[in-house]
PDB file of N, H, CA, C and O in Angstrom:
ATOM      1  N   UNK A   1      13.931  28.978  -4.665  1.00  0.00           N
ATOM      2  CA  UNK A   1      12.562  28.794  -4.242  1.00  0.00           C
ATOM      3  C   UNK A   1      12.198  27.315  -4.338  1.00  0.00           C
ATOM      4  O   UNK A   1      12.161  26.687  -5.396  1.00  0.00           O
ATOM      5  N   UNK A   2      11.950  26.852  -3.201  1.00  0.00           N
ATOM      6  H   UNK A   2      11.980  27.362  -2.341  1.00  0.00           H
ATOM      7  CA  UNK A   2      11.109  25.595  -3.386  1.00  0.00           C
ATOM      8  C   UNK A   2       9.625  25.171  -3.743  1.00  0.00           C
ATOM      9  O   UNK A   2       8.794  25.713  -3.014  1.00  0.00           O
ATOM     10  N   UNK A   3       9.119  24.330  -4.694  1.00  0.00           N
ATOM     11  H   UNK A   3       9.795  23.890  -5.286  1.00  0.00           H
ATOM     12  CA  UNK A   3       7.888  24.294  -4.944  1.00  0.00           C
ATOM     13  C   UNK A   3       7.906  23.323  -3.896  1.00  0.00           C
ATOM     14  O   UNK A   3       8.878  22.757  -3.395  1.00  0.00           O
ATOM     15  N   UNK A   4       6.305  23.180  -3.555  1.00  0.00           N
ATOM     16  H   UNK A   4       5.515  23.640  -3.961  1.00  0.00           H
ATOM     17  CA  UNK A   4       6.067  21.745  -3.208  1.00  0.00           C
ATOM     18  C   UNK A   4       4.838  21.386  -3.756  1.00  0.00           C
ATOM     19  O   UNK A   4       3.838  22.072  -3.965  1.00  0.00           O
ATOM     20  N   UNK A   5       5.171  19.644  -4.052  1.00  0.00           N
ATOM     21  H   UNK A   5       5.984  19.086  -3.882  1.00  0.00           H
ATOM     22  CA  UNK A   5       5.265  18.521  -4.669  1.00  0.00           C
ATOM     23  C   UNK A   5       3.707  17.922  -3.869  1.00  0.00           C
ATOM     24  O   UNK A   5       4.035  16.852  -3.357  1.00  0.00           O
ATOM     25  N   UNK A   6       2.710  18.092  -3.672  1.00  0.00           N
ATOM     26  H   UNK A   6       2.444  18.961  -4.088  1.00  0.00           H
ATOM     27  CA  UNK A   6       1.604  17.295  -3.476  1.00  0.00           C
ATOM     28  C   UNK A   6       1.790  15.379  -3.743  1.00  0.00           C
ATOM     29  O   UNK A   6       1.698  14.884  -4.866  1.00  0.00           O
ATOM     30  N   UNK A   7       1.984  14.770  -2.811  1.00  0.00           N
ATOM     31  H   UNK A   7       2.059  15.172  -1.899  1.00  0.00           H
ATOM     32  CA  UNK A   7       1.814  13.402  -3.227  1.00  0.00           C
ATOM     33  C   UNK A   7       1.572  12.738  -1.717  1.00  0.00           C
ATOM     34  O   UNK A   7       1.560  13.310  -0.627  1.00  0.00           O
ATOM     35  N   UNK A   8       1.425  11.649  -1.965  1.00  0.00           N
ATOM     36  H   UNK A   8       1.435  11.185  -2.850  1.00  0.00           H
ATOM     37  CA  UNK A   8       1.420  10.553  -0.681  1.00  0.00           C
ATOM     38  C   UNK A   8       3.031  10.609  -0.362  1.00  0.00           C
ATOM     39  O   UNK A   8       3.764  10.466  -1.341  1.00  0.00           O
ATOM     40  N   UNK A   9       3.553  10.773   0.726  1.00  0.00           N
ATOM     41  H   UNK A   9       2.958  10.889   1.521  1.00  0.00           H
ATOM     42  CA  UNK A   9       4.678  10.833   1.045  1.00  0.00           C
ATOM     43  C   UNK A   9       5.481   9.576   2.109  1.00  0.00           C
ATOM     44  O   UNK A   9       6.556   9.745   2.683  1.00  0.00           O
ATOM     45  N   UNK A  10       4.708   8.447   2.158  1.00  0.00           N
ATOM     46  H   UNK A  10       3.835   8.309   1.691  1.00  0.00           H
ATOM     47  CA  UNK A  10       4.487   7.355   3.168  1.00  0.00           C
ATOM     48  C   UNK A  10       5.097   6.399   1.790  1.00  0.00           C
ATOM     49  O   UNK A  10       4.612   6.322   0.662  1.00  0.00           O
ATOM     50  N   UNK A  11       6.604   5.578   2.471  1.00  0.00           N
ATOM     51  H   UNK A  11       6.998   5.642   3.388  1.00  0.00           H
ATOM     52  CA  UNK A  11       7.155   4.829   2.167  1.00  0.00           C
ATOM     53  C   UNK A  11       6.672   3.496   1.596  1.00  0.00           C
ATOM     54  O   UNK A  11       6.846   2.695   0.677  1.00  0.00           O
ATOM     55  N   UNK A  12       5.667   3.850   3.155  1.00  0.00           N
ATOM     56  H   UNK A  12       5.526   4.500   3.902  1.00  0.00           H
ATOM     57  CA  UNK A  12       4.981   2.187   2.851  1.00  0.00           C
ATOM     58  C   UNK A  12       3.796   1.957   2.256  1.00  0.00           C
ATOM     59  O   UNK A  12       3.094   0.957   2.406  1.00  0.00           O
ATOM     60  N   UNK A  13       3.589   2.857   1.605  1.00  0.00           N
ATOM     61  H   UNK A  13       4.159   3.670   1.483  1.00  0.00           H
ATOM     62  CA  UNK A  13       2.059   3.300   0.665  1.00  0.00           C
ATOM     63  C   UNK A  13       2.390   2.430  -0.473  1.00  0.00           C
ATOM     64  O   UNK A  13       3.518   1.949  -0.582  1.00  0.00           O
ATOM     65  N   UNK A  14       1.427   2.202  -1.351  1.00  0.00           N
ATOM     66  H   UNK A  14       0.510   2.592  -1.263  1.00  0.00           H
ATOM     67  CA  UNK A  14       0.990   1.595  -2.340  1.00  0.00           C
ATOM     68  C   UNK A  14       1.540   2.435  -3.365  1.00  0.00           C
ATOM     69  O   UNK A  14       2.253   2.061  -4.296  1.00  0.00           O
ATOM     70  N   UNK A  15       1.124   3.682  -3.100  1.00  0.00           N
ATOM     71  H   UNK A  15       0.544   3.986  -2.343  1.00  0.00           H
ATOM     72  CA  UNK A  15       1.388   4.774  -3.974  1.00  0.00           C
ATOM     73  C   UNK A  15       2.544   5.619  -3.913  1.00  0.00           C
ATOM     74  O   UNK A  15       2.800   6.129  -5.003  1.00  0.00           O
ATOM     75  N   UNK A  16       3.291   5.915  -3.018  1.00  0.00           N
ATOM     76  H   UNK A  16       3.082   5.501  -2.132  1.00  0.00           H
ATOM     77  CA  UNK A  16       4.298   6.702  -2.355  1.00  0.00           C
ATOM     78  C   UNK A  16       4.821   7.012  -3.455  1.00  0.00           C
ATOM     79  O   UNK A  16       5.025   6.148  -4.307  1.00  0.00           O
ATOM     80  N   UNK A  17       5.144   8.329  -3.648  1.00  0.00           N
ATOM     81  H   UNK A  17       4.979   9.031  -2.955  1.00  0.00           H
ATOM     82  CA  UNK A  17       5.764   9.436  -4.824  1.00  0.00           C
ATOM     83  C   UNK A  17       7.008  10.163  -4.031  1.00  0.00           C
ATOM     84  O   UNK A  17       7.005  11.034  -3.161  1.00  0.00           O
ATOM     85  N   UNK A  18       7.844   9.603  -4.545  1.00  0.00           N
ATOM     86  H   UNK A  18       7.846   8.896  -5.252  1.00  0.00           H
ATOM     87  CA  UNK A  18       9.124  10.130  -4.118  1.00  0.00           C
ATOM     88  C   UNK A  18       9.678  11.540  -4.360  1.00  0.00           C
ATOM     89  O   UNK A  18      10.604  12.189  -3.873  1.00  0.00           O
ATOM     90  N   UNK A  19       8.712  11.770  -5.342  1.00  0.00           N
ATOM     91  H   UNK A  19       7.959  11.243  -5.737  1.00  0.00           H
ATOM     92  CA  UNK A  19       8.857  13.719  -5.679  1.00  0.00           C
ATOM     93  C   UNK A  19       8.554  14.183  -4.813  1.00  0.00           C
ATOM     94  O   UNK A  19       9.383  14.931  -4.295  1.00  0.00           O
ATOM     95  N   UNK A  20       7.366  14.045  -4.217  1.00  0.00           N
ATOM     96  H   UNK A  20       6.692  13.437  -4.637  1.00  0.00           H
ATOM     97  CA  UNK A  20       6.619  14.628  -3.180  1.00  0.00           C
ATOM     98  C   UNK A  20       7.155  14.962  -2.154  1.00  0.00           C
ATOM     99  O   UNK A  20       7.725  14.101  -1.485  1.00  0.00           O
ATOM    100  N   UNK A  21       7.128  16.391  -1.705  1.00  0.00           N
ATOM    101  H   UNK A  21       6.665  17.091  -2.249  1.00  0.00           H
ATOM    102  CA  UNK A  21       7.488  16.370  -0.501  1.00  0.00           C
ATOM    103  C   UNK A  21       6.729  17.209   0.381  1.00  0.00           C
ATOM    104  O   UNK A  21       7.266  17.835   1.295  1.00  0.00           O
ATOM    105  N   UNK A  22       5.376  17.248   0.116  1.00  0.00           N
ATOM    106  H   UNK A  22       4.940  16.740  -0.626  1.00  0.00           H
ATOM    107  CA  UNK A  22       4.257  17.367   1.132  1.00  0.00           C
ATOM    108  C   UNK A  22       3.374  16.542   1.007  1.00  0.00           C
ATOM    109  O   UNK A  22       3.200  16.151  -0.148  1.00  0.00           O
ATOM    110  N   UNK A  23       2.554  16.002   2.003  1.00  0.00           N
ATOM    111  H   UNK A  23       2.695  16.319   2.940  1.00  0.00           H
ATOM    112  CA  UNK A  23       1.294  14.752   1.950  1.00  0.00           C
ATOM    113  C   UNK A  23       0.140  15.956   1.489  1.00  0.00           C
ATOM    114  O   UNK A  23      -0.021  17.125   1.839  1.00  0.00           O
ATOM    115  N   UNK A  24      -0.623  14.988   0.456  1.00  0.00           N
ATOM    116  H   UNK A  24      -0.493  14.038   0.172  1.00  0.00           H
ATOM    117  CA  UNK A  24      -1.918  15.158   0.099  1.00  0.00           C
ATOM    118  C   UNK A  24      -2.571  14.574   0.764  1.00  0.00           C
ATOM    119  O   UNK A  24      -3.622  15.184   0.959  1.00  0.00           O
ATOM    120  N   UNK A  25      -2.520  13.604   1.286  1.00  0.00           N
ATOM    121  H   UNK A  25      -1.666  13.109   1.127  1.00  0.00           H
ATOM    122  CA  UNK A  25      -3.440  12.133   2.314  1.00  0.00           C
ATOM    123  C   UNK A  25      -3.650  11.341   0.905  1.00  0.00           C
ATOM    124  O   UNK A  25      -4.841  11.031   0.943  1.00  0.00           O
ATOM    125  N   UNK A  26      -3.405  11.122   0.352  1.00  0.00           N
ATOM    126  H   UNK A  26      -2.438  11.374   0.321  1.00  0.00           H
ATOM    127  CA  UNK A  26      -3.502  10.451  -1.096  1.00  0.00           C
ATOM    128  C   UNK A  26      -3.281   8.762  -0.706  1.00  0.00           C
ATOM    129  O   UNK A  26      -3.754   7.825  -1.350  1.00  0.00           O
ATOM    130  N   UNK A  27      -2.445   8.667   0.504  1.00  0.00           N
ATOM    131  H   UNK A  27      -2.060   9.427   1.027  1.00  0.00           H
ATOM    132  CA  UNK A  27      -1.497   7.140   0.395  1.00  0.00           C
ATOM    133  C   UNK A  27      -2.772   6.168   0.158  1.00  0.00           C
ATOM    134  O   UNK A  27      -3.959   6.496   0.169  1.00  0.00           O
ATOM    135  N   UNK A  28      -2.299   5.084  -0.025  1.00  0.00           N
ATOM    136  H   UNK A  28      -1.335   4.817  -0.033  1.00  0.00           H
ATOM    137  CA  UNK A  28      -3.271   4.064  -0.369  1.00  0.00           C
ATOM    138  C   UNK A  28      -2.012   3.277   0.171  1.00  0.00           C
ATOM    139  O   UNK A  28      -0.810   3.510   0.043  1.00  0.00           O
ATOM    140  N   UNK A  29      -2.963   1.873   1.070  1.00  0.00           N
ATOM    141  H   UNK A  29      -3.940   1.684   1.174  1.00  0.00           H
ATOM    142  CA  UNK A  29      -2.218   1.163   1.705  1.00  0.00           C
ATOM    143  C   UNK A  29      -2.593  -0.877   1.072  1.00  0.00           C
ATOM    144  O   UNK A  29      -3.700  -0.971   0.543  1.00  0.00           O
ATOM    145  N   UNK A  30      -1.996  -1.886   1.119  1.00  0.00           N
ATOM    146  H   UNK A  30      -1.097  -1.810   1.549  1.00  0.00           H
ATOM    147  CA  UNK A  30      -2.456  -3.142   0.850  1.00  0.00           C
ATOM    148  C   UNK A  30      -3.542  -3.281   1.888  1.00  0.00           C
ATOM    149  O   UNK A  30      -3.592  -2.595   2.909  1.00  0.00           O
ATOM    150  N   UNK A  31      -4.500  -4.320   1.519  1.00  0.00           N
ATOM    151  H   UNK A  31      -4.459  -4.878   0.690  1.00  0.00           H
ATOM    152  CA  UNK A  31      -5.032  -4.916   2.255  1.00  0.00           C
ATOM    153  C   UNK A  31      -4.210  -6.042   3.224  1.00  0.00           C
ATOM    154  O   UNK A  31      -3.179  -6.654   2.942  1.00  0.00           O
ATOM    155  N   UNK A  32      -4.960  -6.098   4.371  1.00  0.00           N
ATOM    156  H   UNK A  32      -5.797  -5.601   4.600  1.00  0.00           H
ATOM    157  CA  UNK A  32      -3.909  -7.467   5.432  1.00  0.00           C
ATOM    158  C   UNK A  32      -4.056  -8.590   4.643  1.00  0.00           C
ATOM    159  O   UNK A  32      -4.987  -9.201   4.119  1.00  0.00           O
ATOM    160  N   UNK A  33      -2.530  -8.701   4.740  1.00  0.00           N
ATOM    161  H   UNK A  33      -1.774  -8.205   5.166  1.00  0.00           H
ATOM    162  CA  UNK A  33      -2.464 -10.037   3.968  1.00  0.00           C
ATOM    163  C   UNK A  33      -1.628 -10.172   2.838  1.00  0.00           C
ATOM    164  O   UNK A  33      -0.864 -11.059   2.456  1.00  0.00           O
ATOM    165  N   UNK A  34      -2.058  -8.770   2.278  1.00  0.00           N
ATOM    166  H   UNK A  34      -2.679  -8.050   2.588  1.00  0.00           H
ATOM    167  CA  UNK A  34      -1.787  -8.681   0.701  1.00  0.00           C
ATOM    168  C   UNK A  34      -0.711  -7.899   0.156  1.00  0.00           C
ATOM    169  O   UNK A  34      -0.176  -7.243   1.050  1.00  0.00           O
ATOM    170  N   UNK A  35      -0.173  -7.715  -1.019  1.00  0.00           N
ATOM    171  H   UNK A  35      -0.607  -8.248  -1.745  1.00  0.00           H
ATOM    172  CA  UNK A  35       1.021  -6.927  -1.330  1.00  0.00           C
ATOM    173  C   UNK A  35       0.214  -5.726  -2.199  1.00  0.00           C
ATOM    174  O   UNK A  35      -1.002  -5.558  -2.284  1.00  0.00           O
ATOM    175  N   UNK A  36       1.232  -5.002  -2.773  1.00  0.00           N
ATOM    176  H   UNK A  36       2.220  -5.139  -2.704  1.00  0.00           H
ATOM    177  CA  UNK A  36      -0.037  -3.875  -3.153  1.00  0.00           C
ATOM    178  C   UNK A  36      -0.451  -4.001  -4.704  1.00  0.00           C
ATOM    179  O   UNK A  36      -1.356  -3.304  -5.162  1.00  0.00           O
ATOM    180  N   UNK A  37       0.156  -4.791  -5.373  1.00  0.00           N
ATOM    181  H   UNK A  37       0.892  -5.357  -5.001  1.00  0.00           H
ATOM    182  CA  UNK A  37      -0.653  -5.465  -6.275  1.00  0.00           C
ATOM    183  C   UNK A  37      -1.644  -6.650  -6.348  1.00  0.00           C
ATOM    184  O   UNK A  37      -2.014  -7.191  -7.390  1.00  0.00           O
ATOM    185  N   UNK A  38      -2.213  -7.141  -4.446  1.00  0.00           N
ATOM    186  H   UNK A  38      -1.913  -6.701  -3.600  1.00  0.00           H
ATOM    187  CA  UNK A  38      -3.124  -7.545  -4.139  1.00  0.00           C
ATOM    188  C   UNK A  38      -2.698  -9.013  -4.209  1.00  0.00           C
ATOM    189  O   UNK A  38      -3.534  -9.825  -3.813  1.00  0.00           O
ATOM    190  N   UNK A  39      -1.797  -9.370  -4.551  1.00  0.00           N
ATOM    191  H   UNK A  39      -1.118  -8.710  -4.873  1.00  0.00           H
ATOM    192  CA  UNK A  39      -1.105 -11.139  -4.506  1.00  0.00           C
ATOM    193  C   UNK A  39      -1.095 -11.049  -2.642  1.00  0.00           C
ATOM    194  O   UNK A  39      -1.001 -10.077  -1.892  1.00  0.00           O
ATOM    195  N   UNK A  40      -1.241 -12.561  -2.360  1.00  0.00           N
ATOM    196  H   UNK A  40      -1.318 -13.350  -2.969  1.00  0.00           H
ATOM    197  CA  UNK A  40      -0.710 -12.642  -1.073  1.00  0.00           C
ATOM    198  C   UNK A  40       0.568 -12.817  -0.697  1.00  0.00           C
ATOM    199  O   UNK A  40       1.433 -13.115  -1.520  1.00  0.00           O
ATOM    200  N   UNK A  41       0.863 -12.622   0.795  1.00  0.00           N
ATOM    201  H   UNK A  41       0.160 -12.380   1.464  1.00  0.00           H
ATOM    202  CA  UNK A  41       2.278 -12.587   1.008  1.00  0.00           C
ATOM    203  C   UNK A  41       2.814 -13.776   0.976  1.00  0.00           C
ATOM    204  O   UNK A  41       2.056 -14.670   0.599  1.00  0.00           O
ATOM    205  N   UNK A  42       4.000 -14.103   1.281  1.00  0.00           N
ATOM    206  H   UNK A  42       4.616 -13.377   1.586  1.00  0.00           H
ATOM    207  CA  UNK A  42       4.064 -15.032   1.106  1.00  0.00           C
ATOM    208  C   UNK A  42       3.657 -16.313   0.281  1.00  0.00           C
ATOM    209  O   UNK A  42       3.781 -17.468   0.688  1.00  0.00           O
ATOM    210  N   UNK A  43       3.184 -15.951  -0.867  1.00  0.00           N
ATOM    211  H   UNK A  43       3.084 -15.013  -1.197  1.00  0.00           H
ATOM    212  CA  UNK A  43       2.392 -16.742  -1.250  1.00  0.00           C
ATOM    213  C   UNK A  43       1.038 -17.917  -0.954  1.00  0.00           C
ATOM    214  O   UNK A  43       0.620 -18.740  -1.769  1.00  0.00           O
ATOM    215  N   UNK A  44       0.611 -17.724   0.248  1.00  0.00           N
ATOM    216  H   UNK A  44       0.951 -17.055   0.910  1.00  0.00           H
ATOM    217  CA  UNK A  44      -0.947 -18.227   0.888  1.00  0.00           C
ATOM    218  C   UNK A  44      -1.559 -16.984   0.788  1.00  0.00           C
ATOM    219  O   UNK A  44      -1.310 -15.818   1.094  1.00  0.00           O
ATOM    220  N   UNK A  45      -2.929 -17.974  -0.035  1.00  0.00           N
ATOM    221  H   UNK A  45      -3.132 -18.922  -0.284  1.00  0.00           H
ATOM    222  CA  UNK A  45      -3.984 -17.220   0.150  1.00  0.00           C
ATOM    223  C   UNK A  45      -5.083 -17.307   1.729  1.00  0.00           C
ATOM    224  O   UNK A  45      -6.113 -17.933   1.980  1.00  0.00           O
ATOM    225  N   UNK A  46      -4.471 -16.615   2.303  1.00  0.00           N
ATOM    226  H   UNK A  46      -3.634 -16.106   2.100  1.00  0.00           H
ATOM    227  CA  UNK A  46      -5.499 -16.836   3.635  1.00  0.00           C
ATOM    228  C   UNK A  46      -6.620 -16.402   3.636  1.00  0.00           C
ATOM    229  O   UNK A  46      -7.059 -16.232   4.773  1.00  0.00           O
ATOM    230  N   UNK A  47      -7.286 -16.143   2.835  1.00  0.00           N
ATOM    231  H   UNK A  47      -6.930 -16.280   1.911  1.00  0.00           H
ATOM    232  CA  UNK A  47      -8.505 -15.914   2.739  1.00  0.00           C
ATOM    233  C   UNK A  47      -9.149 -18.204   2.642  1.00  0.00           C
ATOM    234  O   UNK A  47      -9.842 -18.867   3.414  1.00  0.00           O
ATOM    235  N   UNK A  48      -8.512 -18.533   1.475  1.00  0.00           N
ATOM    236  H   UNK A  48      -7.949 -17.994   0.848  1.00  0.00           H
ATOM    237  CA  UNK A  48      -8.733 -19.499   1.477  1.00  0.00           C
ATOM    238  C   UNK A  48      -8.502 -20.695   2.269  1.00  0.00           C
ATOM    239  O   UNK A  48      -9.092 -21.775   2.277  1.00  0.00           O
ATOM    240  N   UNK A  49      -7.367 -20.198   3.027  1.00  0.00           N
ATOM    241  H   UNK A  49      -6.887 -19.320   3.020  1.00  0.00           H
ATOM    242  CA  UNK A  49      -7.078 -21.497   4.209  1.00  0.00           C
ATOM    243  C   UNK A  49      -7.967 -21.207   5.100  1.00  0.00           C
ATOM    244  O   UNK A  49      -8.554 -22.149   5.634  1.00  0.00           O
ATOM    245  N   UNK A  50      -8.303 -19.794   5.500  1.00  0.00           N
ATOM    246  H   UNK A  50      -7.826 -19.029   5.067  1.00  0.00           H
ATOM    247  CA  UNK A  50      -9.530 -19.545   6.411  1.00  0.00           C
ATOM    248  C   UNK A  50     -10.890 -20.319   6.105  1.00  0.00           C
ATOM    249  O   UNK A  50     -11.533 -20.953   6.942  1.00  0.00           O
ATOM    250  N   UNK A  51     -11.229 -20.148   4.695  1.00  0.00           N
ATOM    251  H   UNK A  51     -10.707 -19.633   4.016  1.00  0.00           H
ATOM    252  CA  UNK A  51     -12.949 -20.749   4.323  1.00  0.00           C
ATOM    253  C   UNK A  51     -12.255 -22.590   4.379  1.00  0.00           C
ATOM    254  O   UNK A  51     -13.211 -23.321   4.636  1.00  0.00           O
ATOM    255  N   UNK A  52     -11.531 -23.049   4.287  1.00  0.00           N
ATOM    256  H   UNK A  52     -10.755 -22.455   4.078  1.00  0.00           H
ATOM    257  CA  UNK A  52     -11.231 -24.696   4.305  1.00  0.00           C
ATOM    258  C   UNK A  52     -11.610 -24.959   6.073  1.00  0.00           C
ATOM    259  O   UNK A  52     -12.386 -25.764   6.588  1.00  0.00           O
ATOM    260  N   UNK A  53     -10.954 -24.204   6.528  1.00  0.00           N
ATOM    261  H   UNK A  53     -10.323 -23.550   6.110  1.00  0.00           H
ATOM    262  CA  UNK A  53     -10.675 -24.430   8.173  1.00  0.00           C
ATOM    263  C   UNK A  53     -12.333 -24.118   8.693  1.00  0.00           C
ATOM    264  O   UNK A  53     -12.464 -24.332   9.898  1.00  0.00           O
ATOM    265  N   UNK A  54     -13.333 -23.754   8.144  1.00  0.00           N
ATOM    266  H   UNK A  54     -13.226 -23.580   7.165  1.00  0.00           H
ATOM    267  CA  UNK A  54     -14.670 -23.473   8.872  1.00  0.00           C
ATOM    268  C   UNK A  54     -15.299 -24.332   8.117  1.00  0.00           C
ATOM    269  O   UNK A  54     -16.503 -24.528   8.277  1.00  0.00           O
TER     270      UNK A  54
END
């Protein structure tokens, strides 16, 4: 018998639970820009090169 596993099932989620093997809609995704502990990519903050440039 298989149970199933309630989780975000999206790789590219913030949250993605690899137990899971049905979606709750749970995923949580980065903001643009950002990684999902909210650092920027690459290291620029484009938020801030944006407010310099106006």
């Amino acid at each position: 018998m298989n149970l199933i596993r309630l989780g975000c099932i999206d790789e590219n989620a913030c949250n993605y639970n690899p137990t899971a093997n049905s979606s709750d809609n749970s995923c949580e995704y980065p903001e643009q820009f950002k990684n999902c502990d909210g650092s920027c990519i690459n290291g620029s903050d484009i938020e801030e090169i944006a407010s310099r440039l106006s």
